[in-house]
N, C-alpha and C positions, 0 to 999 in steps of 0.2 A: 504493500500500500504506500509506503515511502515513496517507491519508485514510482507510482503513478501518479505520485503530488497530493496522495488523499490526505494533506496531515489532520484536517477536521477530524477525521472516521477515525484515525492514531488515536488521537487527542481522549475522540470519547468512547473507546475500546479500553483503555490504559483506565479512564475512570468506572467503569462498569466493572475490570477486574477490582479496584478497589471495591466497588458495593458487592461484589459475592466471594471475599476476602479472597482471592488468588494473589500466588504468592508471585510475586516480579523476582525479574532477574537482570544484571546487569544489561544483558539485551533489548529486555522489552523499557527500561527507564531512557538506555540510551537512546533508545528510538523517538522515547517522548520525548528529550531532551531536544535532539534535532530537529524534531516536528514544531516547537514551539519557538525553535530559535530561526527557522522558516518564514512562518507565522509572526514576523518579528514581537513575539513574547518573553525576548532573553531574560526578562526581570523573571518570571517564572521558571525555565528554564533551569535558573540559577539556584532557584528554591527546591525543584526536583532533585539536585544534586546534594542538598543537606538531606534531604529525604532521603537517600540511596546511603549515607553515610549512619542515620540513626536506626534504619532497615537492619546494618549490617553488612549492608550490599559494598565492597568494595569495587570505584570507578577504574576504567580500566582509559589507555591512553588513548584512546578513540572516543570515551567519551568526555575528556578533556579536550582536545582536540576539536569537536565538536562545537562546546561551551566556547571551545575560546572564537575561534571561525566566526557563534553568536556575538558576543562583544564587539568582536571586530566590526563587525558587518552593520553594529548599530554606531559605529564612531565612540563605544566606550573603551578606548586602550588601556587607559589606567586600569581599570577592571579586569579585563584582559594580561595586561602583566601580573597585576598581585597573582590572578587564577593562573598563572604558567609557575609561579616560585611559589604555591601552596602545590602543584602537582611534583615537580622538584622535592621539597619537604614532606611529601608521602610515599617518596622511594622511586615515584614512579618515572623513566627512562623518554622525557621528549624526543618524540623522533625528527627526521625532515619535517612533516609536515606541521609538526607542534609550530617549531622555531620559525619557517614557512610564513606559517598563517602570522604568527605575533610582530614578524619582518613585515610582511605587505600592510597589517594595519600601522602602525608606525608610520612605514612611508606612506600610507593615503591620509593621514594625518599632520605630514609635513613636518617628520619629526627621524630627517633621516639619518645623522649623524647618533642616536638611540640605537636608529635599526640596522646600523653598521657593527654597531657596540655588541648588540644581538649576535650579528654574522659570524664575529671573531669569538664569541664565546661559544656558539656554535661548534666552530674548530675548532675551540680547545679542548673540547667536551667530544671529541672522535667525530661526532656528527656530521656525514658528510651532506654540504649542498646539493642541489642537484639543479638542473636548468632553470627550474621556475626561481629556486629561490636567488638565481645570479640574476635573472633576468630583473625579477621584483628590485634588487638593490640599482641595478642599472641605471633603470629607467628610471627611479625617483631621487637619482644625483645628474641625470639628465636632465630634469624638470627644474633641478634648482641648479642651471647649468657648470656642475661640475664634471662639464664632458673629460678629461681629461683622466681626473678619477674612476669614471667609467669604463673609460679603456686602460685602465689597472686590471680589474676585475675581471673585463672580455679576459686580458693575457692569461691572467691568474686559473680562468675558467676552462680556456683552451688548454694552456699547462696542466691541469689536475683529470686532462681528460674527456672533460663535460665539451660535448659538442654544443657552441650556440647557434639557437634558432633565429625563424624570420623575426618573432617578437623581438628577440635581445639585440639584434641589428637595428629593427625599426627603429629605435630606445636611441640607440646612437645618432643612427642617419639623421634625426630629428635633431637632435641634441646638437650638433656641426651645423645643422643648415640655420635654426636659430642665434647661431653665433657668429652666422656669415661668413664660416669655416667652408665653404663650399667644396675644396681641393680634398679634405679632410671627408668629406661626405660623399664625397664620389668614391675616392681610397678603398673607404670604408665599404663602398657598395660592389667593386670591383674583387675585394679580398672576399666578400659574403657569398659573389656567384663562384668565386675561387674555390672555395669549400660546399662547393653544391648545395648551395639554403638558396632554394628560390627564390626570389623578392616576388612579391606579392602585391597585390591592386594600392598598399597602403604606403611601402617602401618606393614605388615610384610617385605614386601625388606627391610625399614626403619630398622627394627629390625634384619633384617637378617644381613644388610651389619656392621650394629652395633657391631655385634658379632665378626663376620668375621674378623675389624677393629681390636678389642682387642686381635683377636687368640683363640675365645672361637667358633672354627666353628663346634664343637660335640654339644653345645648348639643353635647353627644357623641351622644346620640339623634338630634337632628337631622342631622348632619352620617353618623351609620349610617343615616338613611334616603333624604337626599341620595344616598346610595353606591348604595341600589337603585333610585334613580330614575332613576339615569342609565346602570343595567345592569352597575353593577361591582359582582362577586360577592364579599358578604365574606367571609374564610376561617377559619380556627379562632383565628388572632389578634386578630379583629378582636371578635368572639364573646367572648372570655374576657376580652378589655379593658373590651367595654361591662359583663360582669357583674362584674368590677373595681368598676366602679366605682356601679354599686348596691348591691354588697357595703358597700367602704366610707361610704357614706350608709346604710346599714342598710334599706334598700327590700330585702330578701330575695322579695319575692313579684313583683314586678320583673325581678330576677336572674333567677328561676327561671324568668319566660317566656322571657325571653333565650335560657334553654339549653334551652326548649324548642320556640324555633322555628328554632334551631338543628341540633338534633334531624330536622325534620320539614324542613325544607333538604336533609338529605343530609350534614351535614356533621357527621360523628362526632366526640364530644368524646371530648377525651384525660384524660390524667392531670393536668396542669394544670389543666384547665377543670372538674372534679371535686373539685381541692384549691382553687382560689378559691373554688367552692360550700359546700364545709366550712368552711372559714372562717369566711366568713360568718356560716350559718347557729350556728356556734357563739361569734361575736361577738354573734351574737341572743339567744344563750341559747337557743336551738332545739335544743339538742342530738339529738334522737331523728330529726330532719331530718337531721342529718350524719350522725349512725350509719347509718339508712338508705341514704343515697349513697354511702358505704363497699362496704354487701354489695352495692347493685346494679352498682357498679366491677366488685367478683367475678363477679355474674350475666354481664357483659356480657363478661368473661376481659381485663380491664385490669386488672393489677400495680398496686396503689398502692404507689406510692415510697415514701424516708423521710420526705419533707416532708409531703405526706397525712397519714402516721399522727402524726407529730408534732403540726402545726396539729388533728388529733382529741384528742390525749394531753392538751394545752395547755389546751384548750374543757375537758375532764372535770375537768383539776388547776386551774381557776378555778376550779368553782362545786361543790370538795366531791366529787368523785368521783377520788381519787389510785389507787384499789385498784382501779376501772374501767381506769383509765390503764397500770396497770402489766399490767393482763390485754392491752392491746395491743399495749403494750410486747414482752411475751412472745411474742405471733402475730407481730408484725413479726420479730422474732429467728429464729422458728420456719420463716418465710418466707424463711428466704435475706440477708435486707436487714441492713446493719450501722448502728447507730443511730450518729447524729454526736453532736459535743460540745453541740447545741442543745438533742438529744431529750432526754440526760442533765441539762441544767441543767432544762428543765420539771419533767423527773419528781421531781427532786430537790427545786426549790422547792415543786410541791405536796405535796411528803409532809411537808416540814418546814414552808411554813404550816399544815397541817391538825394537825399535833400529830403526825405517826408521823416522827420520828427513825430509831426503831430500823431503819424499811425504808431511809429516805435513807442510813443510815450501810450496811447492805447493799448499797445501790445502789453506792455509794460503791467498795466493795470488788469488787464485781463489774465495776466499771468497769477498774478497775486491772490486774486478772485477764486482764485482754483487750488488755491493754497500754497502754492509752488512759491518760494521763499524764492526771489534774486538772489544770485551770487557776483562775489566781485566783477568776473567775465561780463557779466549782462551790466552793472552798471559803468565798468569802463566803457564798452561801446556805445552807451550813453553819452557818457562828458565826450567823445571822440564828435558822436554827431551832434552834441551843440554846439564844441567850438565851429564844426562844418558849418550848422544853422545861423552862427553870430552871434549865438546865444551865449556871448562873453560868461553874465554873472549867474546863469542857469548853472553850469559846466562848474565856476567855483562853488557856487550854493549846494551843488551835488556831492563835490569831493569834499568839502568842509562835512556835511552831513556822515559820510561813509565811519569816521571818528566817530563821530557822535553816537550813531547806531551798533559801532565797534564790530564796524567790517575795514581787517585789515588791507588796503590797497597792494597792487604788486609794482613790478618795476615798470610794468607797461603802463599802467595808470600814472605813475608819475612821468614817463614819458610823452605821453599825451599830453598830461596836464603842461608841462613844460613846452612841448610846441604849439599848444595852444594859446601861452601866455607872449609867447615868441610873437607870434603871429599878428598879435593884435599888438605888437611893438611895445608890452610889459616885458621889457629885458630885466629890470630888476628883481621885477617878483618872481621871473623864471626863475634867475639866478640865486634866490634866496631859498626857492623850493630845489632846486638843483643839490644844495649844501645841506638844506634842511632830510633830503632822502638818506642822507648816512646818518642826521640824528634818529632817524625812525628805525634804523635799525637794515636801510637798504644803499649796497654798495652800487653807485652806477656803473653800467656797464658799457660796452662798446655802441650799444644804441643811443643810451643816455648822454655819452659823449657826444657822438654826430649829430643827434638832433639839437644839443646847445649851439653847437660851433657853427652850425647852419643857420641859426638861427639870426647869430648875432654876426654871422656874416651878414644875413638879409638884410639888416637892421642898423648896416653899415659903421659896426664897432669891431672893426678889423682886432684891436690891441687885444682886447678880452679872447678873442678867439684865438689869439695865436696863443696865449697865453694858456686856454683850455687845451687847446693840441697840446703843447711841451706837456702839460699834465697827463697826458690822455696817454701819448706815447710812454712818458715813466710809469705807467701804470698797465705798460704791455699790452695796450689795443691800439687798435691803427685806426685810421681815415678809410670811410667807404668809397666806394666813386663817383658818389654825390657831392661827398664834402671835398674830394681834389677835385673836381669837374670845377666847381665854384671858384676854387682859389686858382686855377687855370684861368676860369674867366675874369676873374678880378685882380690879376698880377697885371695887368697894363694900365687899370686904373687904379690902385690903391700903393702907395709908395710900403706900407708895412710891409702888406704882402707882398710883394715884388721883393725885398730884403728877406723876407723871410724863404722864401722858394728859390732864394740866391742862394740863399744859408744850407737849405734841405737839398740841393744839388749836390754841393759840398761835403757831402756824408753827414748831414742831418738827416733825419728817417720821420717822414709822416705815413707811411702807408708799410 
């Protein structure tokens, strides 16, 4: 009945021999034991095992084993450990899979350097590992990328005999192409068919989207075509990786054969692979392509998510269309779907670079209405489109409040604030909130620099600005190519400048 998943019928067979006093045996308690801890009942579970102990009934290491596999399996490790060192202290000889199972919970609890500590007590204790349990330590010093550490463990694994499988490779290959170790994942992939471990639908996406990531997708292509040369079918991940990554190269007509021999495979694309194509296409500046692949989402009775309509909202509030944006803003709403803090900060910024305020500051209000608390991001995008607006004492009235309300600003808000104040030819007050950012506790940075010095170049106080460069440079940031472009164009009329770009010829260093 176990094997059939009956654990109910367990459950109430094990209590009926209770009501016609039959007497249990190690086997029939362990059974219940496992049935409840199926069942996620491990609190009971746990209580049948004191039962088995006042019975007289001694547990045997399978039905620890069990118990412990229960803990794990609910995220109670601690529980879990004390039950492995009371089964230890009852004589009883953890096997692999004790140590096993107490290893994988640990590391699915992000608690790997424990379950390394485990590993090696394990050896000391004769116990030997075996595949799963190299693989479990693997892959959870992969995930907290100690690749490097992990292929200790491959060597150590191969040394002591144990063949690693496709799992324990995957664990790697993953583990390199998230480090942007690429050469190192390829190695690794070319040693794994060396030792006959097939890679599988999951080791080439793994490597596909690897590729992709870094911009090598002529090397990704190959390697998806490899996959059907050798009859491994790729699946809807490996598909939306390769168009990943003609997305991000901007090959849009590429992508789109992708998805369409995808298509013509069998293999239906989802919402994801839908929102990568939007993207895209609206990175292209294609917009009327994405719109499109919106309604044919509907045609085909796929839900677009909030990411979908965001990454569409985002492409419209680039290039001049905010009041597009907010008409799907609106359908997204109208659909059920609750926009996050991402969708608000686009829509926000395109209404206030394009010059409508008045909608941002509505947005603003209707965000709030809905309970969703601003954060700094949404009201720095604010003080950016009032100073845009002219809305000089709005934009101070805002930042002064941010204190008040004890939302700490970041460096980008004071750099706003600063060339806003720039702008409207408040060079001192810039300058004062400029010096005032390290009393708050923020060092400026390389931005913070060039937007002063541009500033007060605009504003035609050459001296200060030459002054802020020598600073800027002692403090190991350079001039962008805005702020030499400037002083290129004002070395013919400003006599400072002109000495000073005589001087930085010289082996002075601005850039």
């Amino acid at each position: 009945m176990q094997k059939k998943k009956q654990y109910s019928t367990v459950v109430s067979l094990c209590n009926q021999m209770d009501l016609f006093g039959a007497t249990h045996s190690v086997y029939s308690l362990s059974a219940l034991i496992n049935c409840l801890c199926r069942m996620n009942h491990v609190d009971f579970a746990v209580s049948i095992l004191g039962k088995m102990v006042k019975l007289g009934i001694q547990p045997n290491v399978i039905t620890f084993n069990t118990l412990l596999n229960g803990l794990c399996m609910e995220g109670k490790i601690k529980e879990a450990v004390g039950l492995f060192n009371e089964m230890v202290r009852r004589g009883l000889e953890p096997n692999v899979i004790s140590y096993t199972t107490v290893i994988n919970g640990l590391c699915k609890t992000g608690n790997t350097s424990m379950a390394v500590d485990v590993f090696k007590k394990m050896e000391q204790n004769g116990c030997k590992p075996d595949v799963v349990t190299y693989s479990t330590i693997i892959d959870s010093l992969c995930k907290d990328r100690l690749v490097n550490d992990a292929t200790e463990f491959l060597s150590e694994m191969v040394e002591s005999g144990i063949p690693p499988n496709v799992f324990t490779y995957n664990s790697i290959v993953h583990g390199f192409c998230n480090l942007g170790q690429l050469n190192e994942a390829t190695r690794l992939f070319k040693e794994m068919v060396g030792r006959d471990v097939m890679p599988n639908t999951v080791t080439f996406s793994i490597l596909v989207d690897g590729l992709c990531k870094e911009g090598m997708v002529s090397e990704a292509r190959l390697v998806f075509e490899t996959m059907t040369e050798k009859g491994v079918e790729p699946d809807i991940y490996t598909y939306s990786a390769l168009m990943d990554g003609y997305c991000l190269q901007g090959q849009m007509n590429e992508a789109k054969k992708v998805f369409e021999i995808m298509v013509r495979k069998g293999c239906a694309p989802g919402v994801h692979s839908y929102s990568i194509l939007i993207n895209g296409f609206c990175k292209s500046r294609r917009m009327e392509e994405a719109k499109s692949l919106l309604a044919e989402m509907y045609h085909k009775a796929l839900t677009p998510d909030t990411v979908t309509y965001t990454t569409l909202m985002q492409g419209l509030c680039r290039f001049g269309r905010p009041k597009e944006a907010l008409n799907l803003f609106k359908e997204m709403c109208s659909s059920g779907l609750l926009p996050d803090m991402m969708t608000y900060s686009i829509l926000l910024d395109g209404f206030c670079k394009h010059g409508h305020l008045d909608e941002a500051l509505k947005l603003l209000k209707s965000m709030q209405e809905k309970k969703l608390e601003p954060n700094i991001v949404h009201y720095t995008i604010l003080i950016e489109g009032m100073f845009i607006a002219g809305k000089l004492e709005a934009a101070k009235e805002l930042f002064s409040k941010l204190f008040a309300d004890g939302i700490r600003p970041t460096i980008r808000t004071y750099n706003i604030m600063i060339k806003g104040l720039l702008k409207e030819g408040l060079s001192d007050e810039a300058y004062d909130l400029f010096r005032k950012m390290e009393d708050d506790g923020f060092l400026p940075d390389s931005c913070s620099y060039n937007v002063i010095i541009q500033g007060f170049l605009q504003n035609q106080d050459s001296s200060t600005a030459i002054r802020l460069i020598d600073e800027m440079v002692g403090k190991r940031f350079s001039a962008d190519l805005s702020t030499f472009q400037m002083l290129l164009d004002l070395e013919s009329q400003d006599e400072i400048i002109s000495q000073f770009m005589r001087g930085s010829s010289q082996g002075r260093k601005i850039k």
